[in-house]
N, C-alpha and C positions, 0 to 999 in steps of 0.2 A: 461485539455488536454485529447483529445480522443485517448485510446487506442483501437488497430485491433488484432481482432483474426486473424492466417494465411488464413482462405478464404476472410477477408474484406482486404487484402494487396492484394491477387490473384486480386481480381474484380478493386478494382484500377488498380494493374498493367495491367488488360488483357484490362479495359477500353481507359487507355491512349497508350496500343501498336495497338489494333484493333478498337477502335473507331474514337482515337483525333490522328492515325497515326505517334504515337513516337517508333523508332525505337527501339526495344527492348535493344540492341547492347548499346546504347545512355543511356541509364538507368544504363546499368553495368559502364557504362566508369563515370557518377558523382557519383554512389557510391562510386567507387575507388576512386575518388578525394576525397572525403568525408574521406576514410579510410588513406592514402596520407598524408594528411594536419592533421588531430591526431598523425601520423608518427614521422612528422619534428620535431613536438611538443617536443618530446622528443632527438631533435639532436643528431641520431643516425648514426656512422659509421658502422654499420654490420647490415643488415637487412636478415632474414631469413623469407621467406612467407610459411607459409604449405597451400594446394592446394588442394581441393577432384575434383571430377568429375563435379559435377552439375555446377549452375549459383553460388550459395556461392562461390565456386572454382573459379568462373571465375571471381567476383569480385576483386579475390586475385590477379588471375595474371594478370588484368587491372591494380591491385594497383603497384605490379612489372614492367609492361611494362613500367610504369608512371614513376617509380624511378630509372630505368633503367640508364636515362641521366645523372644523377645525379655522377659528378664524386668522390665527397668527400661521394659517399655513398658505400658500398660495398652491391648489392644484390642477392641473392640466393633464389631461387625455392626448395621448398619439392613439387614432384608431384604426390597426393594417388590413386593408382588406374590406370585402361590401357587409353591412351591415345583414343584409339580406341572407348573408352566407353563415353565421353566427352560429353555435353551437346552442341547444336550449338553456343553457342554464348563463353561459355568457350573452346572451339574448335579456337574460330579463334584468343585468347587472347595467347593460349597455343601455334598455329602457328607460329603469331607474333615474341614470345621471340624465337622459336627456329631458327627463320630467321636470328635473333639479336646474334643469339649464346649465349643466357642469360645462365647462372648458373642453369642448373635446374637433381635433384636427382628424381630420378622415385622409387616410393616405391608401388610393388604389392605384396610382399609376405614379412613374417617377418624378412628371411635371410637379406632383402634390410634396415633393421633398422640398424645392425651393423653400430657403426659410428658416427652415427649423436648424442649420446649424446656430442660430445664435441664441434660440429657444434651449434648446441641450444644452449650450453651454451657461444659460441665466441660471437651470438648477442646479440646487444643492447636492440632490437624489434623483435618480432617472432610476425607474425600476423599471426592469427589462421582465417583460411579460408576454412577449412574442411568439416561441412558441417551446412546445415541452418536450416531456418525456417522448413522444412516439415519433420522432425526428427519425430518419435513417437513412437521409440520402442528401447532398445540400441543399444549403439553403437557396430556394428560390430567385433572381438576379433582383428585385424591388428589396426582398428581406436582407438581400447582402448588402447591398449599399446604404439601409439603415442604419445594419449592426457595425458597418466599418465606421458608417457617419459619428455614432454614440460612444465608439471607440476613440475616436480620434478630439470627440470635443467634451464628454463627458464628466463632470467636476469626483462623481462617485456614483458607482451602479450597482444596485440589487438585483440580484435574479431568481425569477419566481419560481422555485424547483430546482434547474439547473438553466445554465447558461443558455440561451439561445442559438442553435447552431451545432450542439453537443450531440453526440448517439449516448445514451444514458447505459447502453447495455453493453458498446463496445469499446467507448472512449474514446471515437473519432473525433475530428473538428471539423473533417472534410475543407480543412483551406479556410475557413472562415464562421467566426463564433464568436460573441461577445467576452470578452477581459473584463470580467465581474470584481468586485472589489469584496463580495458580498453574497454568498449564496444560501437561500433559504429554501432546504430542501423539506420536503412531508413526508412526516409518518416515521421512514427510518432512510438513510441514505442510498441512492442506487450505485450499483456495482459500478459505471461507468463513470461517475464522478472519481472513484480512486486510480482511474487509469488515466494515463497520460496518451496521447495531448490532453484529453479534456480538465484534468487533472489542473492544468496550467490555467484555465480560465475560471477555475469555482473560486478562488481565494479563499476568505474566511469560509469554512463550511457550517450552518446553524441547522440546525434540526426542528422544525416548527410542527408544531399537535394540528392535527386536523380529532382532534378530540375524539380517537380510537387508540382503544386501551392497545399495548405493542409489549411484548417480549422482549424488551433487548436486551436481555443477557449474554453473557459470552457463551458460546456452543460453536463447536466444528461442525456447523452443520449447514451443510449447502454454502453461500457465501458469508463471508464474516471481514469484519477488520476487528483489529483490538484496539478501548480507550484503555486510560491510565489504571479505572477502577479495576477491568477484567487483568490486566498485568498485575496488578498487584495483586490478584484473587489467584494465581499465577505461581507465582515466586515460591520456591520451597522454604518451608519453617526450618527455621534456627532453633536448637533447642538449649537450655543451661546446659544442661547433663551431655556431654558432646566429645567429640573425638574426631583427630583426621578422613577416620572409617565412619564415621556417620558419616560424610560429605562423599564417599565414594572417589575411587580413583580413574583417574582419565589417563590413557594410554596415546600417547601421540607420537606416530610415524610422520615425520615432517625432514623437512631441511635437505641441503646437497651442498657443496663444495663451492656453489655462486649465490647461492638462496638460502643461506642459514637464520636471517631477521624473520622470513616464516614462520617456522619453528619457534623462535621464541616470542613472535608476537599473537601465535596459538596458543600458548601455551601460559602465557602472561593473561592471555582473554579468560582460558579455563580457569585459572585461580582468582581473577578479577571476580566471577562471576560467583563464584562459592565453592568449588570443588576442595574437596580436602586433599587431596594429594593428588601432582599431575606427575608422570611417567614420561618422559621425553625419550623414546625409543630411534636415533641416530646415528651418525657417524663421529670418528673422535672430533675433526672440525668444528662441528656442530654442534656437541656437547660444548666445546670452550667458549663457542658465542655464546649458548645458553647461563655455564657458568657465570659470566662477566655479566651478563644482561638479567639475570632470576637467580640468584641461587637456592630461593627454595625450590628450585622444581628437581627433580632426581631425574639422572639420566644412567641410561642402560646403553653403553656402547655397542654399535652392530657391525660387523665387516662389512664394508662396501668396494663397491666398483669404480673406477675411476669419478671416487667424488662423490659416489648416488648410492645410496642402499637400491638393492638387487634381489633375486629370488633368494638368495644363498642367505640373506642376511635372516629372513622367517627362522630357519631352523633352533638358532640358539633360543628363541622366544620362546619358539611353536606350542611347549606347554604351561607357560606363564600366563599369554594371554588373554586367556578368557577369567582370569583371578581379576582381571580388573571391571569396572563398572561399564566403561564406553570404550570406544576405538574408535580416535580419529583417523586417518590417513590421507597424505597429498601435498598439502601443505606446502611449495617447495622444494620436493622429492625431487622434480626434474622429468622431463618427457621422454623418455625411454623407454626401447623395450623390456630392460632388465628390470626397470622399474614398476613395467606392466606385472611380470611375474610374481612381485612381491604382492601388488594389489590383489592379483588372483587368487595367493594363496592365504589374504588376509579374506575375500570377500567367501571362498573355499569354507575355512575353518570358523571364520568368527562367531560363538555363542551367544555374545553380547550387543545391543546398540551398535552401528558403525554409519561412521559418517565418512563420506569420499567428497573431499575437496579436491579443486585444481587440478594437480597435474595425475591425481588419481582419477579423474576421470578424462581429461586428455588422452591417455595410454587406454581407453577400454574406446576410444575409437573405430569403428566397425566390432566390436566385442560385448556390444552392451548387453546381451540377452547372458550374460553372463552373472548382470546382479539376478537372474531370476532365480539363481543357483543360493543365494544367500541365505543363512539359514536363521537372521538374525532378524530383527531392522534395519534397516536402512536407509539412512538421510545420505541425499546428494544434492550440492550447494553451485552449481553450476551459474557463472555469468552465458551473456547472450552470446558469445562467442564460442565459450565450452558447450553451450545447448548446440549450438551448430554443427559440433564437431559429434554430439553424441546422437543426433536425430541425420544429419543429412541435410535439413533447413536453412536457408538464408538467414543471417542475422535479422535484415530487413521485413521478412515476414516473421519472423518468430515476434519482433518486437510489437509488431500490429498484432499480433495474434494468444499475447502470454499466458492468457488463460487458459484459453486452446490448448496451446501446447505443452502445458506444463501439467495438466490436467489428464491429458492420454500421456504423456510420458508415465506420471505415476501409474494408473491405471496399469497401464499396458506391463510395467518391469516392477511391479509392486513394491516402488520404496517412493517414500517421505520427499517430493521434489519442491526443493527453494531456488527457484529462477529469479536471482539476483538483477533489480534493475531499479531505478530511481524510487517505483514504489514495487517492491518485490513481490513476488506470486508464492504462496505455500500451497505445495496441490498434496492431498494425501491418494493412496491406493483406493478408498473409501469415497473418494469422486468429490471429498469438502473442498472449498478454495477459501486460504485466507489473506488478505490484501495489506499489507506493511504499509502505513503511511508515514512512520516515522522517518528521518533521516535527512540528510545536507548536501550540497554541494562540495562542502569541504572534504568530503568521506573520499572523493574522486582520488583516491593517493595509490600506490601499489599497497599491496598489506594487507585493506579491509576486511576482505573477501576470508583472510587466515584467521583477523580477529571475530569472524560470527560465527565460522568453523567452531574455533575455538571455546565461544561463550556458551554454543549449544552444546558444547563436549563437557561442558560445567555443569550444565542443567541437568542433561542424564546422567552426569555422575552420582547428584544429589536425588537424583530419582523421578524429577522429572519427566513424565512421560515421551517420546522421540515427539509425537506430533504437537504436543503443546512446547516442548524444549525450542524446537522449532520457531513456531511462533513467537514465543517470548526471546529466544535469542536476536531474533529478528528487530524486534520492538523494540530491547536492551541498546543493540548497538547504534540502532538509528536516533535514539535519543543521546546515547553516552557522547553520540556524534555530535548533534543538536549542542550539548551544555558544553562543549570544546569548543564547539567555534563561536561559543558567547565570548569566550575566553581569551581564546588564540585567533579569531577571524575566520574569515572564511577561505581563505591562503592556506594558514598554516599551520592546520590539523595533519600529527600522521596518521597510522592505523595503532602506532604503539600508544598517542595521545587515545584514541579512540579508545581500546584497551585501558588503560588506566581512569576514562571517568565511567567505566560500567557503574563502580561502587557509588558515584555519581548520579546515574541512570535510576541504579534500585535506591538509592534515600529518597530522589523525586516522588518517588511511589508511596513509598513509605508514611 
């Protein structure tokens, strides 16, 4: 599903008010329906609207005029700001109710807040309609002590579009924003709702028609997230007529002498996920965890170094493995130089797919202009702390900035970047970004990170394209994570639980 930055929602709306001649007015009046019908949902006797000036404002008191009739509802107007200042179309919504003699408290300065805590707290519904999308800097000191007031005594709150207080495009809260219970955003979702903070304040997310026909198919193209339908549009076909070699073989450089559960919880994720045969490419240690822990996977013992596969260990490979479908590597391996050179002479030679996890990208530290050398694709799964180490960046900004930066990382060393974070960034060489919303708290464990590795080294074995693999790995693990801690809590999910309900994840779909 494509998400809009606020100028790609402007060019929509200025196209369908000045091009295809839809009345602007006509746009506010189905949002409010949209906001309206989320309403009833919660069969509410006392509805309270708060109201800013702009069109956000005006959708609210659309949604008031609407419920106005409504005799088993009781509703009431908060209106922020002078009347006189009113945008045209929230002008004529704010006429209307005063015609009707609606309920409506005028609050311009802070004396006018006296009161209404016990107001806010008599509703059912408080829909927060203060202010919208073109937010970019905080909220005003009269607007903040609203939003905290509505916070702090509020029974349940909708919000008109997004949260009040939100940057729709950055995902800021700047320190203070309404905790919606309830988000009813228009048309198609903005990029800024999938990021956090703001992310924390939309709750339910509902998607409301301002009755303009929308695209929302799945496409890499510009911003996107993935529902359930585009995942399963996704998923590689299963055929009768079938073999380990229909599913393609996954190649996995993983594990070291402290870190062997890597490797096999990569590797458990690749066959979770469909690969017909995975390749566990290791040390003898690591082979015997693997044994004990998957015996279907094959492992290919390599010499190593004190515990670590090393440059030395590539050779006996060197012409096997491009015979396979993907190549993982990292996993585990261990932060070393030696272990740099194996990386190099994988990211060097490889023909096929490759993905660099962990500690494979750790060791290309000051070396990164190195994947430019690659001759293959290339996915790299870096958390916020490995982006650190591979840009030069603070953790702290990168995290304010993920799209940013994950977005010229790809750009600039032309591979496939998954900036691993609560809701994760897929940025391709191709400038798309796509936004993960799947995933848990409980996923917090060591491992995770080996099993998405892992799940996306499944996808392109079965053929999967890398930038869709990608994605769906993404969405795979974050749900397989989801139906585990239905299961196990929120505690007590590992990465190898995580791993084991992929098959979990795709029935969901199914």
């Amino acid at each position: 599903m494509k998400l809009l930055t606020n100028k790609q929602m402007k060019d929509i709306e200025y196209d369908a008010i000045e091009k295809k001649g839809v009345p602007s007015i006509l746009l506010m009046e189905h949002a409010a329906m949209s906001v309206v019908n989320e309403c009833l949902k919660e069969k509410p006797k006392n509805v309270l609207i708060f109201a800013g000036k702009g069109n956000n404002g005006g959708d609210g008191l659309a949604a008031a005029r609407q419920l106005l009739p409504r005799t088993d509802i009781n509703t009431a107007v908060v209106f922020i700001g002078s009347p006189d200042e009113a945008t045209k179309d929230c002008a004529v919504n704010l006429k209307i109710l005063q015609a009707y003699n609606a309920n409506i408290i005028y609050i311009e300065k802070k004396s006018d807040i006296d009161g209404l805590e016990r107001i806010i707290y008599a509703a059912d519904v408080v829909i927060d309609a203060i202010v919208g999308t073109g937010l970019h800097t905080k909220l005003r000191e009269l607007t903040e002590q609203l939003v905290t007031l509505i916070n702090e005594k509020a029974n349940y709150i909708i919000s008109v579009d997004c949260p009040s207080g939100i940057n729709t495009n950055t995902g800021e809260d700047y320190g203070k924003a309404i905790l919606a219970d309830k988000t009813v955003t228009f048309h198609l979702p903005k990029v800024g709702l999938m990021l956090y903070p703001a992310a924390e304040h939309v709750g339910e997310l509902v998607i409301g028609s301002i009755s303009l026909p929308v695209d929302n198919s799945y496409e890499i193209d510009g911003y996107c997230t993935l529902t359930d339908k585009e995942a399963a549009a996704l998923l590689p076909v299963r055929t009768k007529r079938s073999n380990k070699g229909t599913y393609g073989k996954a190649a996995i450089f993983a594990g070291c002498d402290y870190m062997a559960g890597a490797a096999l919880i990569a590797c458990r994720a690749a066959y979770r996920t469909g690969a017909g045969l995975v390749k566990a490419y290791v040390n003898p240690y690591v082979a015997t965890v693997i044994h004990n822990g998957l015996p279907e996977a094959v492992t290919t013992i390599l010499p190593d170094k004190d515990g670590k596969l090393f440059g030395g260990s590539f050779k006996p490979v060197s012409d096997e493995i491009n015979t396979n479908s993907v190549i993982l590597a990292g996993c585990g391996l261990g932060n070393t130089k030696e272990v740099g050179d194996l990386v190099a002479k994988l990211v060097e030679n490889a023909e096929v797919p490759l993905i660099l996890d962990g500690d494979a990208l750790n060791v290309l530290e000051n070396k990164t202009d190195m994947l430019k050398n690659a001759k293959a694709p290339c996915i790299i799964t870096p958390h916020l702390k490995e982006m650190s180490r591979l840009t030069g960046l603070e953790v702290s900004y990168i995290s304010e900035e993920l799209i940013a930066v994950a977005g010229s990382f790809a750009k600039e060393y032309n591979v496939i970047t998954v900036l691993k974070d609560a809701h994760t960034i897929i940025a391709t060489p191709a400038g798309d970004i796509c936004i993960n919303t799947t995933g848990t708290p409980a996923m917090s464990k060591g491992g995770s990170g080996d099993c998405l590795a892992g799940a996306i080294a499944g996808l392109i074995a079965q053929g999967v394209t890398p930038e869709n693999a990608a994605v769906l790995g993404c969405y795979l693990c974050g749900k397989a994570g989801e139906l585990a801690a239905e299961d196990l809590s929120q505690y007590g999910v590992l990465a190898g639980d995580t791993a084991n309900y992929i098959p979990k994840a795709i029935n969901y779909l199914l």
